[in-house]
Each structure stands twice: as structure tokens, then as C-alpha cells.
N, C-alpha and C positions, 0 to 999 in steps of 0.2 A: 861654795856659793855658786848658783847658776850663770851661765855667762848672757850676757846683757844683751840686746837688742839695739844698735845705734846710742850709745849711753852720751845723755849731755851732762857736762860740770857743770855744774853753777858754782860761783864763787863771791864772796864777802868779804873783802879786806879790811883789819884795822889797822892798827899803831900795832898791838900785841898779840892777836891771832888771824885766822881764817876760819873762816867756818865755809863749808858747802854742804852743797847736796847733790846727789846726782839723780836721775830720772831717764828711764827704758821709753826708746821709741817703740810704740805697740803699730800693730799691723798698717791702722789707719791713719799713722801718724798722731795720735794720740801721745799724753805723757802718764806714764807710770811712775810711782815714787819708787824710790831706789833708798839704799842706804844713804845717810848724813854723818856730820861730824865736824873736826873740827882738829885743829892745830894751836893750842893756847901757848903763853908763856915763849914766843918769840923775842930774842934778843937775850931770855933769861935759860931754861931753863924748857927749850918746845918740849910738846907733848902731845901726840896724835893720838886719837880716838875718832871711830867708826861705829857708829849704831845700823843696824837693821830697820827697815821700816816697822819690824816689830817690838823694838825697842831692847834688842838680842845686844851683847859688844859683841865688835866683827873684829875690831884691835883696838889695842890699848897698851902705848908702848912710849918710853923716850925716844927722843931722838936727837942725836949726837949736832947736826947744825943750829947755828943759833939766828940763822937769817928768815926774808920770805922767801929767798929761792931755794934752801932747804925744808921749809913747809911746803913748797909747791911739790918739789921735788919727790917726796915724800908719799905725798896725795898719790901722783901719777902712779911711781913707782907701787903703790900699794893698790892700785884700780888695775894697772896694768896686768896685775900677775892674778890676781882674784876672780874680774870681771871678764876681761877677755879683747882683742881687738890689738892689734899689732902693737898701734899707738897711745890704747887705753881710752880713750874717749873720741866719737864721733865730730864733738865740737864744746869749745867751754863759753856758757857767760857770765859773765862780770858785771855785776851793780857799780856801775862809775856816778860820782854822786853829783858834777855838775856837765851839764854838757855845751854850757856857751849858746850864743845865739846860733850856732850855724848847728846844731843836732834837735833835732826835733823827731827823729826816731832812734831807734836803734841801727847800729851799724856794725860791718863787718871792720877788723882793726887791721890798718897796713900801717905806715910809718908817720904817711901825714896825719891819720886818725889821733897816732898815738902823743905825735907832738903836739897835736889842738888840743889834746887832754892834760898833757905837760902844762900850757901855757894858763891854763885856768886854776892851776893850783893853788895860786893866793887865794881865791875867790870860794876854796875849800879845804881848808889847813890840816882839820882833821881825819880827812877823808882818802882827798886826790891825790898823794903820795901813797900811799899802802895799795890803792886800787890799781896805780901804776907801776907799782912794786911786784904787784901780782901778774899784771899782765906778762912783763919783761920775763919773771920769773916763769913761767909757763911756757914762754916763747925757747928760753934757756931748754925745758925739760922734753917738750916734744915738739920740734919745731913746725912740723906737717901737722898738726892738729890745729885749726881755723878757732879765731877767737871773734868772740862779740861783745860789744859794747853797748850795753842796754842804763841808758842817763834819767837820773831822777829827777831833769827837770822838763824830759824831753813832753810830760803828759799836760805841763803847764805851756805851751806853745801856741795854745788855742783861745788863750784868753785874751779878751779885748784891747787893746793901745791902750786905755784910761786905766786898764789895769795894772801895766806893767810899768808903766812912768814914774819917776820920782819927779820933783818937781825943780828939776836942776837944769842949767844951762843946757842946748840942744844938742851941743858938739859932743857932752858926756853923755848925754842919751846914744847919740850916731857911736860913740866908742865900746857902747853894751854896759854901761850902768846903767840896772834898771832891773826891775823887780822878775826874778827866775820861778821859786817855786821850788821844791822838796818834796820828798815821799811819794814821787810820780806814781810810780812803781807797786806802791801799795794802793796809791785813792785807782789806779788805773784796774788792779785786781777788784778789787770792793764793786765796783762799775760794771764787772764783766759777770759777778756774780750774784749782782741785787735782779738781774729778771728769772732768778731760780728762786731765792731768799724774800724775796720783798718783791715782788712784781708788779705791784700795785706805784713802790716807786721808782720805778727803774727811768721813767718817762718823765719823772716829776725834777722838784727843787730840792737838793738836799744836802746839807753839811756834813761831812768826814770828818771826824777828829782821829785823828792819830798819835794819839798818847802814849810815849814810851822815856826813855831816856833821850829822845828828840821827840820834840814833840809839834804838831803844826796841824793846822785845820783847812778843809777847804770847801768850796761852793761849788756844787755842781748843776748846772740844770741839764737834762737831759742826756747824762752820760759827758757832760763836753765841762773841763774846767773856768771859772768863770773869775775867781778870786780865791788866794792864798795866804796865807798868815805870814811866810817864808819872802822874804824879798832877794836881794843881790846874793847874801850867803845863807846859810842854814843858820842866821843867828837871829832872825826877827822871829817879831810873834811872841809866842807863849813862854813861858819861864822853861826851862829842861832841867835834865836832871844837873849839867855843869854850866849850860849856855844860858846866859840872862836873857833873852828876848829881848820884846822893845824895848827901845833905850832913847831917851832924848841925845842926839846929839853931841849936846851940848856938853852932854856930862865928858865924852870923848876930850874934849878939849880943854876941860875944865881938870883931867886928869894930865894933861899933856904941860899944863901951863903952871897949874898950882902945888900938882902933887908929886911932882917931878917924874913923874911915870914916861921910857920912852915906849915905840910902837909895838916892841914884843913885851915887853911888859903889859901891856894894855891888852893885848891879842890874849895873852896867859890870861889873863883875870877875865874874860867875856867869855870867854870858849871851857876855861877848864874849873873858876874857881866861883862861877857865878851860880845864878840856877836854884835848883832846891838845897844840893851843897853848902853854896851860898849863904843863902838865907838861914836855913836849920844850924846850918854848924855841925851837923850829925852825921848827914847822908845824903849822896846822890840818888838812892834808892827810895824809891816810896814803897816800896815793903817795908821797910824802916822806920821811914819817917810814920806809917801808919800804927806800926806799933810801939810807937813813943808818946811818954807824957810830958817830954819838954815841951816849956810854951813854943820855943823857936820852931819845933816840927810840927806842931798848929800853925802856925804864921804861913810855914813856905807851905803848906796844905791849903791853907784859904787863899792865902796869894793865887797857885797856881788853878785854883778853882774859879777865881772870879777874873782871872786873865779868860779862861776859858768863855764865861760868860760874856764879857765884853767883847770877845774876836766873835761869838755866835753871834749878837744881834748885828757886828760889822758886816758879817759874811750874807746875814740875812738881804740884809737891804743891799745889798750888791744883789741878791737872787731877784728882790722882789717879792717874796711870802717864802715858806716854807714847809716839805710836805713830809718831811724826814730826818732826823739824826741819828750818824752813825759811830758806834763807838768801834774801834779798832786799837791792833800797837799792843804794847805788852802790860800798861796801865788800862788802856781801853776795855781790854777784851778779861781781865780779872780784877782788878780795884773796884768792888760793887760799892765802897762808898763812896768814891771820886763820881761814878754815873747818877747815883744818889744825890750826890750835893749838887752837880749841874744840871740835870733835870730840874730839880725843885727851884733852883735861879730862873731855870728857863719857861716855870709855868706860866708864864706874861706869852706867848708863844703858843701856848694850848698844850704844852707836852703835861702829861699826867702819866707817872711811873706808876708801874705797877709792881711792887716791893718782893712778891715773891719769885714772878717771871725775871727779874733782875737777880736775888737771889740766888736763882740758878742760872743763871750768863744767859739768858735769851734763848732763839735767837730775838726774841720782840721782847723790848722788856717795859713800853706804854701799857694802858690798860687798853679795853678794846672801845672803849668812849673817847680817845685821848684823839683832842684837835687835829695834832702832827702827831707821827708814831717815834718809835723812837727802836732801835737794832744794837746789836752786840754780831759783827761779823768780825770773825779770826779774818788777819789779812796773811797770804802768802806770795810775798814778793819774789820770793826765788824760783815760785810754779809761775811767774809771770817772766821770769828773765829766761828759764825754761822754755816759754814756748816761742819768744821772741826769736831764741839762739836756732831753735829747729827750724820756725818759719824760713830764717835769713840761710838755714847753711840748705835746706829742698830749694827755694828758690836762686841759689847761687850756683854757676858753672866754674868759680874756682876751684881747684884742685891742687894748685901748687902749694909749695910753704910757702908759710908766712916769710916776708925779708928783712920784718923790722930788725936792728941790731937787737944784740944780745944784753942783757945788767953790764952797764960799767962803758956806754957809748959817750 
């Protein structure tokens, strides 16, 4: 394999693997795709693999640790020798899923960085431990290699006061309850990419959905976010593949008093048992659920469809009209019946699909009469954390190592 150009990581942390990608700085400071892959089965049983941008295996091997910092470890060790560069990578960055009131960009990570991101962990159960797990781990494996911290909620930072408020006493507003925002990182990509794809709306009103195993929508006018489906954690909004969405309140309480459930009990069943899971009984997958004839995998099919319908027309009237919808996320961009059945909710709206352009995934999949248009754009988050991580390490005159402590401070 040829060696690399200024190679940046990109990194994904879960509960049970790592997935990255890396990416060649080209002459102009441009990014190049590079080989991806992935580290699964952490804690059980890891297992590395490396694809080619051509979709070549580059490796594909166990691996004797069962932790993240023998998946980190791992990565490097395996960039280092293949790729080229003393320390194996020019700079890595990291998708950290919430970033608090005080991150509204991306940043370089030193110690206070890393304990702001510690200290938000309730506020992302499933996320902010693995991604901090990642970081420490990295730090463990090349300590002079510069890390960044690129926050998904950093792209919702621009939305209105009215937006972000709950409607709770002040003190708890002043203390950061209060509506954040989700899948920055992706509506932020979609934004950067609709005056090549869609140029007509790049200027305009328009709704993001990002439909995946998290799912969330957002309002944009003119490239700037305006309103989110996603509030304090990544559990409002729309039904997920585990996470119930909206939820009255009151049910919390109603679980706490009647059903004897205490707060990780409660935490279990919102986050992992809820969702289309949930509902179906079958599956968190809606490849699944689509190929099922139980009534239940109908149910969480319609459920999740007419969530979707009633956060559009929310999002609308936050815009004020609307000139666009964009389908993305791993349900967005290949479920042609999920865009199907919300389209056709949404023809009160003027959207009018067009069955065959949809068919084949866009990227337009309105007809060319259609009031508002309607788009299928692939999102890629990790070419966005990519070029954040390049911007932040050309514009930076650090050079030292990193000083955060190592796993196990």
C-alpha cells in the first residue's frame, strides 16, 4: 500500500466496536478517501478489518485484546506500518456526540477539553463513554499525534433562544437544560453539499431527515439550523430503531411511582428496549421490519412514518413555508418505501414524488411539477469530521504532545 500524504483518522466509537476511516491530504489541502474499516466485537471476541477505497480487504484478522484501547491500538499499529509516518497519522478526529453549551465548534482535545466531555456523559449514555474511551485510548497509543473533537450538537448552536428552551424554571435553563440538537455532523455535510446537488435550494427553507437507527429531523433556512427534533439528549423526536422518542413526561413518573421501575431501569427501557424494537417485537432493523408480515412490524412502520409526518409539518412552521426535503441516514438514503409513505403524508405541502426517480434513490426523487422538491443525498459525517480535524491541526502551532492522562486516571 502506498504511503499516505498527512493521513487524518477519523474515529466512531460504540459500546461494541470502532469503525473509522482515514483520508490523504492532497497537495491543496484537499481530503482523499483512504482505506475504512472497523474493529467489532470489543469486550467479546474484537476483530479488525480494513477495506480499500476499492472495496479490496487490506486485513482481516482477530485480535487477541478485548478492550477500546486494544482496538485503538491496533488501528494505529496497523496504519503505522502499512501507511507510513513515524506516528501513523498526522492528526485523528473523533465524532463526540454531545458537546454542552460551551462547544459550538470543533476543537483541539488537552485535558480540560477532555473532562468537559467526561462531565456530559449522563446527557449521552450511549455514546459519551465509548467516544471517551476512544479518545484516552489513542492518547495511550501515540501520544504526539493531536486529537480533535468534532460535537454533534456543535451545528445546532445557531438556533434561536425560542428554540432551545424548555419551558422550565430559569435557574435550570442558566444550568444547560435545554434543547441541544443531534446529527450536527451530518445536516452540517448535507448544507455543504446541496449548492452542487440541489442549488436552486441551498439558499432556501428546508427539512433534513435523518433516518437511521437514530433518527432526527431538522429545519434549515439558508444553510443556518433553526429547529431540531432532538432536544437535551438524543432521545426526543422520532421513534429509533431502540430510543422511543417523544414521550409525555409524565409516563417517566408514572413508571417511577406505579411500576416500580427505578432510574436505570427507566434509562434501559428508553434508550435500548424502546423504538421500532419496541413496538414490532421483531427488530430494531427496518430491513426487517420491512420484510415482515407481522401486524406489529406494520404498526412500528406506520408509527414511525407518521412521527415523521407530524415533526415535518412542526419543523415547517418553525421555517415558515418550505422549499425542500431531504432524505439522508441509512433508512433515508435506501428504504424507497419509508420516502414513499412520507411523501405521500406530505402532499398537503406540494411534495409530489416521483415513483421511478425514487426507485432508483434520486438524487431528486419529486416530479419536475412538484410544489417543493424533495432529494435522497448520501450523508458523510466522517468526510466532515475530516476536514474539520485538517482545518484545526494547518491552523494550529501546537506541536507538543498531547498531556491528557493516560486510561485509568
Amino acid at each position: 500500500m502506498k504511503r499516505m500524504h498527512q493521513p487524518i483518522l477519523v474515529i466512531n466509537a460504540g459500546s461494541s466496536s470502532v469503525k473509522f476511516s482515514v483520508f490523504e491530504t492532497e497537495s491543496d489541502r484537499s481530503l482523499a478517501v483512504g482505506p475504512h474499516g472497523q474493529v467489532e466485537g470489543i469486550g467479546t471476541c474484537a476483530h479488525l478489518q480494513v477495506i480499500d477505497p476499492n472495496g479490496e480487504t487490506l486485513a482481516d484478522k482477530a485480535l487477541s485484546g478485548r478492550h477500546h484501547r486494544d482496538a485503538i491500538a491496533a488501528i494505529h499499529d496497523w496504519f503505522a506500518a502499512n501507511v507510513g509516518s513515524e506516528a501513523g497519522f498526522d492528526g485523528v478526529g473523533h465524532r463526540v456526540v454531545h458537546g454542552g453549551l460551551d462547544y459550538s465548534q470543533p476543537v483541539l482535545i488537552d485535558d480540560r477539553v477532555l473532562a468537559d466531555i467526561e462531565a456530559l456523559a449522563p446527557l449521552a449514555p450511549l455514546h459519551q463513554a465509548h467516544n471517551i474511551a476512544a479518545i484516552r485510548a489513542f492518547a495511550a497509543a501515540a501520544p504526539k499525534v493531536r486529537q480533535v473533537a468534532c460535537f454533534d450538537t456543535a451545528f445546532h448552536h445557531e438556533q434561536p433562544a425560542v428554540a432551545q428552551q424548555f419551558a422550565l424554571p430559569r435557574e435550570l435553563t442558566a444550568k444547560g437544560v435545554r434543547r441541544y440538537g443531534f446529527h450536527g455532523l451530518s445536516y452540517e455535510y448535507i448544507v455543504s453539499v446541496l449548492p452542487e446537488i440541489a442549488p436552486e435550494c441551498a439558499q432556501g427553507r428546508v427539512v433534513v431527515a435523518h433516518l437511521g437507527n437514530g433518527a432526527s429531523m431538522c429545519a434549515i433556512d439558508r444553510g443556518h439550523s433553526i429547529a431540531s427534533t432532538m432536544g437535551l439528549t438524543a432521545l426526543d423526536g422520532l421513534p429509533m430503531g431502540t430510543r422511543c422518542g417523544a414521550l409525555d413526561p409524565g409516563v417517566i413518573l408514572y413508571l417511577l411511582q406505579h411500576e416500580g421501575m427505578d432510574a436505570h431501569a427507566i434509562e434501559r427501557l428508553i434508550y435500548e428496549r424502546s423504538g421500532l424494537l419496541g413496538v414490532s417485537g421483531i427488530s430494531s432493523d427496518m430491513r426487517a421490519l420491512l420484510a415482515s408480515d407481522a401486524p406489529s412490524a406494520r404498526e412500528a412502520i406506520e408509527l414511525f412514518v407518521y412521527q415523521i409526518g407530524r415533526s415535518l409539518g412542526s419543523l415547517v412552521a418553525a421555517l415558515g413555508g418550505l422549499d425542500a426535503l431531504v432524505f439522508t441516514g441509512g433508512i433515508g438514503e435506501h428504504a424507497q418505501q419509508i420516502r414513499e409513505r412520507v411523501c405521500e403524508r406530505a402532499r398537503w405541502l406540494g411534495i409530489v414524488l416521483d415513483p421511478a426517480a425514487n426507485m432508483r434513490g434520486g438524487p431528486r426523487i419529486s416530479s419536475a411539477g412538484s410544489a417543493v422538491s424533495a432529494w435522497v443525498i448520501p450523508t458523510d459525517e466522517n468526510l466532515m469530521i475530516a476536514r474539520h480535524t485538517r482545518r484545526l491541526l494547518d491552523a494550529s502551532t501546537l506541536h507538543s504532545p498531547w498531556t491528557t492522562a493516560h486510561p485509568g486516571r
